[in-house]
Each structure stands twice: as C-alpha cells, then as structure tokens.
Backbone as CSV, one residue per row, in Angstrom:
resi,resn,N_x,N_y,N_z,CA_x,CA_y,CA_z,C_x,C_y,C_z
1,UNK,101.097,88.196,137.816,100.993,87.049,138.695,102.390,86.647,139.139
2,UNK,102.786,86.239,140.683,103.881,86.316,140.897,103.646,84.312,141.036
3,UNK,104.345,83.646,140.548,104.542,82.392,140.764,105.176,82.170,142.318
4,UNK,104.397,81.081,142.532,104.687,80.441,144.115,105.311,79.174,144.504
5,UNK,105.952,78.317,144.882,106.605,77.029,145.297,104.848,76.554,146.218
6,UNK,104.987,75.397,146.106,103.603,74.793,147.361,102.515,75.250,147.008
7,UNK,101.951,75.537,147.826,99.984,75.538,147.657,99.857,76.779,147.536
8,UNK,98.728,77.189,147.029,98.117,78.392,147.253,96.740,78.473,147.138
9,UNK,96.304,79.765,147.751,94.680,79.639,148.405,94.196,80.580,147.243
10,UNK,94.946,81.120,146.470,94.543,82.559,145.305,95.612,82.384,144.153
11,UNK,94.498,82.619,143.049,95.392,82.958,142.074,94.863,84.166,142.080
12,UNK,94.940,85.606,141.581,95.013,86.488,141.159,95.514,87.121,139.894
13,UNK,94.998,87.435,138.927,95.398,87.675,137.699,95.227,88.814,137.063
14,UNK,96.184,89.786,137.105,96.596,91.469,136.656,97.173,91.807,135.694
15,UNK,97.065,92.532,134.515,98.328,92.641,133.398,99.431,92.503,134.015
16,UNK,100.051,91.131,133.164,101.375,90.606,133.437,102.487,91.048,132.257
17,UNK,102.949,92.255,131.964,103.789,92.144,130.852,104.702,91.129,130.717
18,UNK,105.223,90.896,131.960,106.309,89.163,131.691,106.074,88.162,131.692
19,UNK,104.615,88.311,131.416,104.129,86.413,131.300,104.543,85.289,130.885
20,UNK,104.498,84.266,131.202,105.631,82.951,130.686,104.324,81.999,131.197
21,UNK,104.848,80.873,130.109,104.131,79.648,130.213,104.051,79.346,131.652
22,UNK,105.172,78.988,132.263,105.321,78.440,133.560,103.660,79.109,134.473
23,UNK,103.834,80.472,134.383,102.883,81.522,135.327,101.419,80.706,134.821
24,UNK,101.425,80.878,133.718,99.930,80.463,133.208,99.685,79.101,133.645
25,UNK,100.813,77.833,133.559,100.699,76.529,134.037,100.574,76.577,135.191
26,UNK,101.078,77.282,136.295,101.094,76.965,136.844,99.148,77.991,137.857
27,UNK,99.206,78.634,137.378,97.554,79.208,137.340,96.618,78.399,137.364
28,UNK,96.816,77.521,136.342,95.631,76.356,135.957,96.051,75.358,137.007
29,UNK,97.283,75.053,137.343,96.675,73.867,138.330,96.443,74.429,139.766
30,UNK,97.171,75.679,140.169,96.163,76.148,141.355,95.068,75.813,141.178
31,UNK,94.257,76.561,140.242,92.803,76.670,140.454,92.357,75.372,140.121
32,UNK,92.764,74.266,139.951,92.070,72.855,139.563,92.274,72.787,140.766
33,UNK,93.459,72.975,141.680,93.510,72.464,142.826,92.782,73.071,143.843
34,UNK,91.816,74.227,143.622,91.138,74.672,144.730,91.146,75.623,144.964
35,UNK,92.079,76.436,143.829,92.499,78.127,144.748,91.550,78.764,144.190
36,UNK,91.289,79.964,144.671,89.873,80.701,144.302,90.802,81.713,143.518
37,UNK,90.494,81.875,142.251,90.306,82.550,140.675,89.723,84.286,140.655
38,UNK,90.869,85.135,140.854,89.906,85.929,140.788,90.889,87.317,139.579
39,UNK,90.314,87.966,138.781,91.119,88.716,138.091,90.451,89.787,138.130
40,UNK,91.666,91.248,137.784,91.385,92.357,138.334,90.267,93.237,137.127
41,UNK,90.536,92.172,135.650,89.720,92.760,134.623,89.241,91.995,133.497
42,UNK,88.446,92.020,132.573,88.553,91.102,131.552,88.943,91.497,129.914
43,UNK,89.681,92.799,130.323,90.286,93.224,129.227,90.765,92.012,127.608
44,UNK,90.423,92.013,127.184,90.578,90.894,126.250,92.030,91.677,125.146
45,UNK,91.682,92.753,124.810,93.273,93.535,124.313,93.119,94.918,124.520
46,UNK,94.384,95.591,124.216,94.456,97.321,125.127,95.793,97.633,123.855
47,UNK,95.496,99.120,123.434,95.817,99.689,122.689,97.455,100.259,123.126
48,UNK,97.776,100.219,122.381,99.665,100.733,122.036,99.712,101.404,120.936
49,UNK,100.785,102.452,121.195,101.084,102.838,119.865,101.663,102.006,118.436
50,UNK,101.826,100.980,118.983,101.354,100.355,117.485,100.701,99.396,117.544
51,UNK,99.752,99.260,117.826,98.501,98.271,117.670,97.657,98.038,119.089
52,UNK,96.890,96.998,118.802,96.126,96.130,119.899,97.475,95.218,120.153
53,UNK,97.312,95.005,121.541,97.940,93.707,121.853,97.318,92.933,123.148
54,UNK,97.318,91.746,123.548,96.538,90.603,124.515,96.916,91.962,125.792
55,UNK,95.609,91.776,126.374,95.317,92.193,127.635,95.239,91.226,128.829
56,UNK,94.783,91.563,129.928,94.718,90.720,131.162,93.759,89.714,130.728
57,UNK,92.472,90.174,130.342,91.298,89.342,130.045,91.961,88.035,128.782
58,UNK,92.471,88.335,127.713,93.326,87.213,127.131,93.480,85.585,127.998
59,UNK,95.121,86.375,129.358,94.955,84.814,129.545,94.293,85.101,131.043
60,UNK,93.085,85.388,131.291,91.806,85.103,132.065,91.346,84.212,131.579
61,UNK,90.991,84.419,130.178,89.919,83.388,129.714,91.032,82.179,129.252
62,UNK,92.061,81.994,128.810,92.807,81.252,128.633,92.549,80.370,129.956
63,UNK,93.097,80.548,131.048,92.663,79.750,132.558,91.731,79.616,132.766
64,UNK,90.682,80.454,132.425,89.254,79.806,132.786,88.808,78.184,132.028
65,UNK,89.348,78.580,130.303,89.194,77.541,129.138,89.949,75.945,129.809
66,UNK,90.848,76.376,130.708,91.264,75.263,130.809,91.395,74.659,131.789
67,UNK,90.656,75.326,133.024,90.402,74.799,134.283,88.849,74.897,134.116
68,UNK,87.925,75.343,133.613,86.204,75.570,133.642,85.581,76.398,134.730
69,UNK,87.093,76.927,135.258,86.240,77.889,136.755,86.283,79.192,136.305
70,UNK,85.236,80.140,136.382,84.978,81.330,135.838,85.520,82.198,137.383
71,UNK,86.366,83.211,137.061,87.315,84.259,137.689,86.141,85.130,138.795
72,UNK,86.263,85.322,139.483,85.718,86.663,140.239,86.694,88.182,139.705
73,UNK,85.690,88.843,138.913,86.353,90.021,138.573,85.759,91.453,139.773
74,UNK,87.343,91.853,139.875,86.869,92.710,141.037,87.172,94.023,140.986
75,UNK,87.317,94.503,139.590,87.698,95.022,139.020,86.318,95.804,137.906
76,UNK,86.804,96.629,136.799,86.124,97.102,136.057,85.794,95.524,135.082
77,UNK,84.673,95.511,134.791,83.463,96.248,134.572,82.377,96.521,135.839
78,UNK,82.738,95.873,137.336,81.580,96.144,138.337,81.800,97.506,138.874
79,UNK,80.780,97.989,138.919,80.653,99.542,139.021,81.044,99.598,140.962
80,UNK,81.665,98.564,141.440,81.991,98.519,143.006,83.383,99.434,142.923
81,UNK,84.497,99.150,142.796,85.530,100.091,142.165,85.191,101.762,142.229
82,UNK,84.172,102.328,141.116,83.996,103.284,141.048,83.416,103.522,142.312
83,UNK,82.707,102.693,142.725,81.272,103.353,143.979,82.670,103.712,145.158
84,UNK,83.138,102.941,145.445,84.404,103.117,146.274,85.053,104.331,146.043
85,UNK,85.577,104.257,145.105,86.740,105.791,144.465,85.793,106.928,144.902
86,UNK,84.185,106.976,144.529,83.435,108.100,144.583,83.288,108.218,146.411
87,UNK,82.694,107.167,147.080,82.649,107.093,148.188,83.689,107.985,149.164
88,UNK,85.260,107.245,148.860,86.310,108.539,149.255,86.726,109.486,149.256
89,UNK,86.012,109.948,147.919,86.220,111.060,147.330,85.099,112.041,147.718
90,UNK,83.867,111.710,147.920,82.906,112.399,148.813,82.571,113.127,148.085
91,UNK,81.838,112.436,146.585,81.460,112.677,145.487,79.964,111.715,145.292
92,UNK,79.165,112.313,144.204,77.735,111.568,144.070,77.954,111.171,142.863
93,UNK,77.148,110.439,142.087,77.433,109.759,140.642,76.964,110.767,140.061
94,UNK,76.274,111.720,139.807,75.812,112.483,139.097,77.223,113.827,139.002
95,UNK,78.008,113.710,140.093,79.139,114.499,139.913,80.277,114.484,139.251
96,UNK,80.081,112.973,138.891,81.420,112.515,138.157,81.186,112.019,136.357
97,UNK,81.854,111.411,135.929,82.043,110.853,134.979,82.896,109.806,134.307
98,UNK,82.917,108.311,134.076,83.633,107.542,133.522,83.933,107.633,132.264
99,UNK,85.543,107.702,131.681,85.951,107.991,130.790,86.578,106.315,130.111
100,UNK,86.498,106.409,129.017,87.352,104.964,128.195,87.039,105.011,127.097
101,UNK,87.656,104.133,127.211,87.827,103.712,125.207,87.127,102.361,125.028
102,UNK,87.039,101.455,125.948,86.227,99.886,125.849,84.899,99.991,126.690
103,UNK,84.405,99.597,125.695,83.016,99.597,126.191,82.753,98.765,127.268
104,UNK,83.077,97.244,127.078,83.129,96.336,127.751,83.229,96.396,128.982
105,UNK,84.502,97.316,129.494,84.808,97.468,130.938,85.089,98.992,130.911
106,UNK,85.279,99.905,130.629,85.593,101.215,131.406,83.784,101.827,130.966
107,UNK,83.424,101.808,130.163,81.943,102.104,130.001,80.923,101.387,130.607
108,UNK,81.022,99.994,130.690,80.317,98.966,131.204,80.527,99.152,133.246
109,UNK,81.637,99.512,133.352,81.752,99.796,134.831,81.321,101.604,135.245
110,UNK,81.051,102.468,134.707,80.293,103.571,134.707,79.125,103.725,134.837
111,UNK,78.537,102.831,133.709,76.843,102.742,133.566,76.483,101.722,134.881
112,UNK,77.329,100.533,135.133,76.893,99.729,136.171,76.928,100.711,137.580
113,UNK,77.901,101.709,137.957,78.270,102.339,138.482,77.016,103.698,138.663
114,UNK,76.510,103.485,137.645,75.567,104.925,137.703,75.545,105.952,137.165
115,UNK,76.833,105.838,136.648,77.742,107.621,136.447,77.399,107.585,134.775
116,UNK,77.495,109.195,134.318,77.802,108.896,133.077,78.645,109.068,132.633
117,UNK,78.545,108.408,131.189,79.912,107.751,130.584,80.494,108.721,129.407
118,UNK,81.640,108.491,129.390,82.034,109.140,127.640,82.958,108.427,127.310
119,UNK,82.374,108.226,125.734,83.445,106.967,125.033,84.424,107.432,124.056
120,UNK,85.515,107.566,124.167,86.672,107.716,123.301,86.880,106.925,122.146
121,UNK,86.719,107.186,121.170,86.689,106.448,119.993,88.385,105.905,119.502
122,UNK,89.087,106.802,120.110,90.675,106.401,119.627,91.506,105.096,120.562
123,UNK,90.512,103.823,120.931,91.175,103.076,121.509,90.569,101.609,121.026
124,UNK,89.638,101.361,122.183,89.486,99.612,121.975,88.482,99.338,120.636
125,UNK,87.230,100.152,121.707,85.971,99.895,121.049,85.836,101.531,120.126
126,UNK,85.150,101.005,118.642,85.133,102.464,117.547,83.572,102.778,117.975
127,UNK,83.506,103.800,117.399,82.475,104.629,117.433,81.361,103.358,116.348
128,UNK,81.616,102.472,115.558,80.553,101.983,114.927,79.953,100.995,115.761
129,UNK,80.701,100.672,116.447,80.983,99.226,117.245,79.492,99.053,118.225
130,UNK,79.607,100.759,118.791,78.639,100.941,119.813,77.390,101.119,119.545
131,UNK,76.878,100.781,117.862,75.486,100.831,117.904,74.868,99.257,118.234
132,UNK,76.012,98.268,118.383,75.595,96.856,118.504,75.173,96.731,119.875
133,UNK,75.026,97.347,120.781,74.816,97.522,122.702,73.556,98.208,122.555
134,UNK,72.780,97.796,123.663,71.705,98.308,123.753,71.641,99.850,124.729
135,UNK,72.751,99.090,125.791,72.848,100.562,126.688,73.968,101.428,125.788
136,UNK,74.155,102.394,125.451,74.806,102.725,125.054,75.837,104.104,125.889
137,UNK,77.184,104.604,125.627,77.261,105.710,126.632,76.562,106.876,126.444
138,UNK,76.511,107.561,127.336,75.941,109.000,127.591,76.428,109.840,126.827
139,UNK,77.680,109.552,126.383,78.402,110.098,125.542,79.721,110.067,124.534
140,UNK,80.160,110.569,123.459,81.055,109.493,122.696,82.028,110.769,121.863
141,UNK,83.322,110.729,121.871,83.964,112.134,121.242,85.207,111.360,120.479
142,UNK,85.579,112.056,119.093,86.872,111.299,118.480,88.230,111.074,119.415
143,UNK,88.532,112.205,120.051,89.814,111.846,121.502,89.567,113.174,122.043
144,UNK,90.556,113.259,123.292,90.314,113.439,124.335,90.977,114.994,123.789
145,UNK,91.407,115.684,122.594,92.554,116.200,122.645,91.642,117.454,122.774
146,UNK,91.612,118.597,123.535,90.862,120.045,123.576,90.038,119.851,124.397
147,UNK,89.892,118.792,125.072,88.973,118.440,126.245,89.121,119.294,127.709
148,UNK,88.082,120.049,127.686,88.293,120.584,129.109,87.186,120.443,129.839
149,UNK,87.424,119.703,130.933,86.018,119.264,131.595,86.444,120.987,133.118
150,UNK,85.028,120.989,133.619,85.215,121.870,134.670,84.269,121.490,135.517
C-alpha cells in the first residue's frame, strides 16, 4: 500500500513487506471515510524458510476489524483470476491445473475456478488439515520435488 496526502477513492491492499503503522492508520480512516476496500488476497500467513509469517490477509482483516467494512477480494480465492489467465491462454479448465499449498486461497480459487487442484503439503495448509473441508483437492503430494507434469 503506497500512502497518500488528501483523499482517496481506494484503498487497495497487497503484501506489504514495509508495512508501518502510519500505512495501516492511515487505511482505516480512508475506508471510514468512504474509500472502497479492496485486497488482492486473504492470505492470513505464507511460509519462509524459517517459519510462517503475517500475510496480506493479516492486516486485511486487521482494517476490516477496525473500520467493519469487509474488502472486495479480487484476487485468489475467486476462481475470476484463473478464468482470465486460462481465457488468454486459450486453455479449458479441464487442461490445466491449480497448484498450492493453502487451501483457503490457491485450492479454494481452483475448485471455484473449475480446474483441478493439487495440494502441496510442504507449506500453509498440512495434509491432516484437509480432512476438516468438505470439498477437498483433486489431489495432494508431500512437495513438488520429482514432479513432472506433461
């Protein structure tokens, strides 16, 4: 999020690695003041080599908690994104495949999407995690490593 002087008609909210109070304060009173809320994901945390750490979705919901206006996500998890990418690509859902590690949004935007899915167990969401979902993916492998798709 790039901070602005005066009004604004958008907040927009993208992994910010340099986030600062100011950005987030000043987020919340845009959107009290009217600006339309919209973020690119609701990632809540995303994997590093050494650990989980806060994702975009973090302070999403942080601004939502404290203004009460819920974000337009335009982004993964709506399978619009993919339909697009496939659209240009001049591809059918049955041709492709969504790959991730979070169920939430890179699986959740596949299945919404149509396509099927395969879930990587070496990131957000574990392999136990996914018997709590009713849809579940199409498919689920420990990592990606010997993977040869054709």
């Amino acid at each position: 999020m790039q901070v602005v002087d005066g009004d604004a008609d958008y907040v927009v909210m993208g992994i910010d690695r340099e986030n600062t109070y100011r950005k987030l304060r000043d987020a919340c009173l845009y959107v009290q003041e009217g600006a339309k809320f919209v973020a690119t994901n609701p990632d809540i945390k995303v994997p590093t080599e050494k650990g989980l750490v806060p994702g975009n979705g973090a302070y999403v919901n942080l601004v939502e908690n404290v203004t009460g206006v819920k974000p337009e996500i335009v982004g993964k998890p709506s399978g619009l994104m993919l339909q697009i990418a496939l659209d240009y690509l001049g591809i059918s859902q049955e041709e492709a495949i969504m790959v991730g590690d979070n169920y939430h949004t890179d699986i959740l935007a596949g299945i919404h999407a149509g396509m099927d899915t395969l879930h990587v167990q070496t990131g957000v969401t574990t392999k136990d995690e996914l018997t709590q979902f009713g849809i579940k993916p199409t498919y689920t492998i420990e990592n990606v490593e010997g993977l040869v798709l054709e």
